[in-house]
C-alpha positions as CSV (number, residue, x, y, z in Angstrom):
1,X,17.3,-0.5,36.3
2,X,14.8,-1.7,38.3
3,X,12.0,-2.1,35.5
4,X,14.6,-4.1,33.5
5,X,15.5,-6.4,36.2
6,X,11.9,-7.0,36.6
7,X,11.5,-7.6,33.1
8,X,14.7,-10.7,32.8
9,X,13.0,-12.0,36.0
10,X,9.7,-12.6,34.0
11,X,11.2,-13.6,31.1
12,X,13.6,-15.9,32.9
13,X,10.4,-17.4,35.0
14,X,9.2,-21.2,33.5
15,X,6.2,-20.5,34.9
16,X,5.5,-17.3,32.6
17,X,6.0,-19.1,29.6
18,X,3.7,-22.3,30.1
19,X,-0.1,-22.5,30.4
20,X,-2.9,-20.9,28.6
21,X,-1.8,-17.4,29.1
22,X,1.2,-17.8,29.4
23,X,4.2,-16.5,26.5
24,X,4.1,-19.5,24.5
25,X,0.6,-20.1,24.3
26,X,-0.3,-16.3,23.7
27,X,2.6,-15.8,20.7
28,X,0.9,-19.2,19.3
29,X,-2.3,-17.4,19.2
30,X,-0.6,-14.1,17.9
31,X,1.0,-16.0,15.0
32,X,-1.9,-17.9,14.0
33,X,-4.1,-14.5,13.7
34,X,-1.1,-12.8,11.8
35,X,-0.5,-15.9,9.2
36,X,-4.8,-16.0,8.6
37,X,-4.9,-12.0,8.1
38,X,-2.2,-11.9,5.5
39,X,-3.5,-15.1,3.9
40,X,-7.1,-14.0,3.3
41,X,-5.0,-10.3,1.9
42,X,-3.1,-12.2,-0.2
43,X,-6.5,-14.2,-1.6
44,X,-8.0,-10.9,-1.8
45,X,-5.6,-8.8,-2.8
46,X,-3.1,-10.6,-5.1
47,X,-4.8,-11.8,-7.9
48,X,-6.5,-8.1,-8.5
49,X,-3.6,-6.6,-8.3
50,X,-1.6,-8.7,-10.6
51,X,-4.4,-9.0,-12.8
52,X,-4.7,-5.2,-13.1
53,X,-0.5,-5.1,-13.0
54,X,-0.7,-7.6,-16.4
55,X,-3.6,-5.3,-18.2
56,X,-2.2,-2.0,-17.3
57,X,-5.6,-0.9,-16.4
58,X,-7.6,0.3,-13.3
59,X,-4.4,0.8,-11.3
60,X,-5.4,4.1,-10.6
61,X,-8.5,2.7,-8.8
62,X,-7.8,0.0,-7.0
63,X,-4.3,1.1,-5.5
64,X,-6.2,4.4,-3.9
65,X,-9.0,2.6,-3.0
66,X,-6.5,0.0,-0.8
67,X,-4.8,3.3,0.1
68,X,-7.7,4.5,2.0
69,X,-7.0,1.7,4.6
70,X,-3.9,3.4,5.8
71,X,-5.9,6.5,6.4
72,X,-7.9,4.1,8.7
73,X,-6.6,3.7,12.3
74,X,-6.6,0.0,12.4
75,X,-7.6,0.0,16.2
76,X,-11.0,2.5,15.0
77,X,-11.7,0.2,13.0
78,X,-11.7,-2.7,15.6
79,X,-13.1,-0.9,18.1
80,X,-16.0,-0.1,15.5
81,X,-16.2,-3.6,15.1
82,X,-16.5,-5.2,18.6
83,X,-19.2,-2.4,19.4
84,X,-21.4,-4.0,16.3
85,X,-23.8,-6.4,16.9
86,X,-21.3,-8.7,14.3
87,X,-18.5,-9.7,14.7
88,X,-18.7,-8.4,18.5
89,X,-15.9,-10.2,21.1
90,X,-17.7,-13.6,20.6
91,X,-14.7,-16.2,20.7
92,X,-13.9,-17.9,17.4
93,X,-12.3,-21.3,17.4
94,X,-8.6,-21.0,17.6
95,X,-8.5,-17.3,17.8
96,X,-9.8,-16.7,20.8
97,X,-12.3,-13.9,22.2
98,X,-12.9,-10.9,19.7
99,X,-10.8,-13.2,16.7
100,X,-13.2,-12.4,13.9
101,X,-12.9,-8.8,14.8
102,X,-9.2,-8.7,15.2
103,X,-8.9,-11.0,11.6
104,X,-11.0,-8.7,9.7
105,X,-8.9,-5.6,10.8
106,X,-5.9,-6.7,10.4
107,X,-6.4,-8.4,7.0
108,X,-8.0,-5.2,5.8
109,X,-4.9,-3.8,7.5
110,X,-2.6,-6.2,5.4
111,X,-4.2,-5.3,1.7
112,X,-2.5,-2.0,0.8
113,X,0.7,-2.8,1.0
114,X,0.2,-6.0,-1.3
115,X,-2.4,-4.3,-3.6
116,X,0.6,-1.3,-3.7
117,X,3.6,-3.5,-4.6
118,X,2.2,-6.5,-6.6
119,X,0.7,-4.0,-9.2
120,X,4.0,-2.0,-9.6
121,X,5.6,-4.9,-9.8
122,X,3.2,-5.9,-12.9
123,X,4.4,-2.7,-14.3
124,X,7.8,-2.1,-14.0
125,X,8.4,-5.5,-16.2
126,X,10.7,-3.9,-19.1
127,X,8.4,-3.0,-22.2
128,X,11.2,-4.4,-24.0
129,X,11.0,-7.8,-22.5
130,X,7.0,-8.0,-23.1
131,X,8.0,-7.3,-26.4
132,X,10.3,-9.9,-26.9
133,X,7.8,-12.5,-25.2
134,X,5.1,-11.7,-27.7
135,X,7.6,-11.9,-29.8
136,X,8.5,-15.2,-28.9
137,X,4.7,-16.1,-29.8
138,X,3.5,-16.2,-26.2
139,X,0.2,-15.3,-25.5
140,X,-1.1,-13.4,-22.5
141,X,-1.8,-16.0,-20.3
142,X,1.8,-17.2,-20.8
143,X,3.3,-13.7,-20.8
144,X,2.1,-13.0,-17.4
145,X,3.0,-17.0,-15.7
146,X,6.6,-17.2,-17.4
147,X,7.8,-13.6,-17.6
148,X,6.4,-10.9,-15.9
149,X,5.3,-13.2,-12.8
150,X,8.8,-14.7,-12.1
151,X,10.5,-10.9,-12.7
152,X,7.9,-8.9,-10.6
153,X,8.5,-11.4,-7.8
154,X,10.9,-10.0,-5.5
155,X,8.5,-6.9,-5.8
156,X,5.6,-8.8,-4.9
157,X,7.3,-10.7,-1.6
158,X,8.7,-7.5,-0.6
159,X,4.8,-6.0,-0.2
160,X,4.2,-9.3,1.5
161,X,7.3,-8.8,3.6
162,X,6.1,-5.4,4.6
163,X,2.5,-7.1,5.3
164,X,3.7,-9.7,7.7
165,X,5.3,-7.4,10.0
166,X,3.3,-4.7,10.2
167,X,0.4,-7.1,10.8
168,X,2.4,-8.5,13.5
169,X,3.1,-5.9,15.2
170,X,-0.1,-4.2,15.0
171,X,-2.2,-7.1,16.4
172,X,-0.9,-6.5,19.8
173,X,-3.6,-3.9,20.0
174,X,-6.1,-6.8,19.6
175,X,-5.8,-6.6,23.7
176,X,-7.0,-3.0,24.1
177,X,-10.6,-4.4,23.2
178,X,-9.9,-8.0,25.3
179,X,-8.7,-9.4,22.3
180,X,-5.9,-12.2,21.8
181,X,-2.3,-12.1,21.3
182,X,0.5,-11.2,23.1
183,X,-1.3,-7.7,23.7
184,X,-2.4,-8.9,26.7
185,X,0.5,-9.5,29.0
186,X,1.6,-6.0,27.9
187,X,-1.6,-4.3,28.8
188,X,-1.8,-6.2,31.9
189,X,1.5,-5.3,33.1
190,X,1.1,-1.6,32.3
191,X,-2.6,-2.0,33.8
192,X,-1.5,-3.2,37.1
193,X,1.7,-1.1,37.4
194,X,4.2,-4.1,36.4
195,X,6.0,-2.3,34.1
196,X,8.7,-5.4,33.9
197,X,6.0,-7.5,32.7
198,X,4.6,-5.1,30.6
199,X,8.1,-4.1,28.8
200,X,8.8,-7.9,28.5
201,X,5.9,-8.4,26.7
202,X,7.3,-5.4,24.2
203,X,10.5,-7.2,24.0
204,X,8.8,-10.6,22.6
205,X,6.7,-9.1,20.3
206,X,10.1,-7.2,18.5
207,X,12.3,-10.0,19.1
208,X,9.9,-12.0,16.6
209,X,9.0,-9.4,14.9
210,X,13.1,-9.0,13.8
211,X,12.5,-12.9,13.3
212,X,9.9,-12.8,10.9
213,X,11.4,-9.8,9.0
214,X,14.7,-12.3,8.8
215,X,12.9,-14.9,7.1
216,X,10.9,-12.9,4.7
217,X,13.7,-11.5,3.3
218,X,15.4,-14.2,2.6
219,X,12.1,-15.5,1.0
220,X,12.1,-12.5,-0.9
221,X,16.2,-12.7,-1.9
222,X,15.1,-16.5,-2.7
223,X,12.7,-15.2,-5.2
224,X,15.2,-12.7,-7.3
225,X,15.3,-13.7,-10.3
226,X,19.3,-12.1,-10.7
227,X,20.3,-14.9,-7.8
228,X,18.4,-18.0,-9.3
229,X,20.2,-16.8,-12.9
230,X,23.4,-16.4,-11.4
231,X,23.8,-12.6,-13.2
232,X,24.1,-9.4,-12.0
233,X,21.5,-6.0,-11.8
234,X,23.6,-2.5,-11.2
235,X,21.3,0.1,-10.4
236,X,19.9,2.3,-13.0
237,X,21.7,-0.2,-15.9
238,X,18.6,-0.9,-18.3
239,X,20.6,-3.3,-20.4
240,X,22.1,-5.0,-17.4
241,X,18.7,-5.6,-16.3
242,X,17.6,-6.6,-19.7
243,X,20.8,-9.1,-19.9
244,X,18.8,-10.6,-16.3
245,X,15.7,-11.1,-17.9
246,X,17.0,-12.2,-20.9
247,X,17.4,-15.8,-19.3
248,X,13.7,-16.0,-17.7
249,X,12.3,-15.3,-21.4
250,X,14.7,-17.5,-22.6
251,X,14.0,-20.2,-21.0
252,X,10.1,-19.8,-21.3
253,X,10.1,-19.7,-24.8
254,X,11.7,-23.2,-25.1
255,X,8.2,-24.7,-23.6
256,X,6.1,-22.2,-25.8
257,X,8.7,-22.8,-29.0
């Protein structure tokens, strides 16, 4: 009990929250790192992925490729890269000491998940309703923006969903290599034996972790197409989920039509 009561008092200290290392200006830091690594994946990532989801080609490829960044620790690879001559632990603007380093993992960290779930999502559009929009007399370009786009969406934020927190969470270990980020008032406190201030560190880092995951997935319910139509998608019903994406075709043919 004692290591918890140590932990409220830091938490519960002004003092520990203000200042340049102190939580608020450390979480800042943490946030901006996470929002940059899982933009630059998205900008990498997304438009491959989608663009191979659309074609139905080099899936294969570029899904195990992105795969072989889970076989990666992420902290081998920024230890690798602090070591090197570039990036190093140089500070870079906003992101403090080792911040290219830490971006560069993390957004590498960020890409399989998104590569993974944006092509699926490409593929699992109903053959049925690709038929129906070339039917319509859309042509590919509009197929992908007005169908398969708006119905692989929820699939889509969900690997972005799954991004976000796992880069969160992972960029603590930015500290273990003098990095930025929250990281550092947990390895400090387990470094100097203040476990309180180490385990409250651990309890900031989850409590907006569970925030983050709370507002991506209502991002991610925002984005299902079943809500924005008003109908209804029972598991395992193909025509139920053919009577959902009847409306999105629907109402892109009246712009192609």
């Amino acid at each position: 009990m004692t290591v918890l009561t140590d932990m409220w008092a830091y938490l519960s200290d002004p003092a520990n929250w203000t200042g340049s290392d102190g939580i608020l200006a450390l979480m800042a830091e943490q946030l901006l790192l996470t929002f940059t690594a899982l933009l630059m994946a998205m900008v990498l990532g997304l438009p491959l992925a989608l663009w191979l989801g659309h074609l139905g080609r080099g899936g294969f490829l570029a899904i195990n490729i992105s795969n072989i960044g889970r076989a990666v620790p992420t902290f081998a690879l920024l230890a690798l890269l602090v070591v090197a001559p570039w990036p190093g632990t140089d500070s870079f603007g906003p992101y403090g000491r080792a911040g290219l380093a830490t971006l560069i993992a993390l957004t590498l960290f960020a890409l399989p998940p998104i590569i993974t779930n944006s092509y699926v999502a490409m593929r699992e559009v109903a053959p049925d309703v690709r038929e129906a929009a070339r039917g319509m007399g859309m042509t590919g370009r509009q197929q992908f923006w007005r169908v398969e786009l708006p119905l692989g969406l929820p699939l889509v934020m969900s690997g972005l969903r799954l991004a976000l927190v796992q880069v969160w969470a992972t960029a603590t270990i930015a500290a273990l290599v003098a990095g930025p980020g929250l990281g550092r008032i947990i390895t400090d406190g387990f470094f100097r034996s203040n476990y309180g201030k180490g385990i409250a560190g651990a309890v900031v880092v989850a409590a907006v972790a569970l925030v983050l995951e709370m507002a991506a997935a209502l991002a991610q319910r925002a984005a299902d197409p079943a809500r924005r139509t008003g109908a209804s998608t029972p598991a395992g019903g193909h025509d139920d989920a053919l009577s959902v994406t009847g409306a999105t075709v629907e109402s892109s043919a009246e712009s192609v039509g």
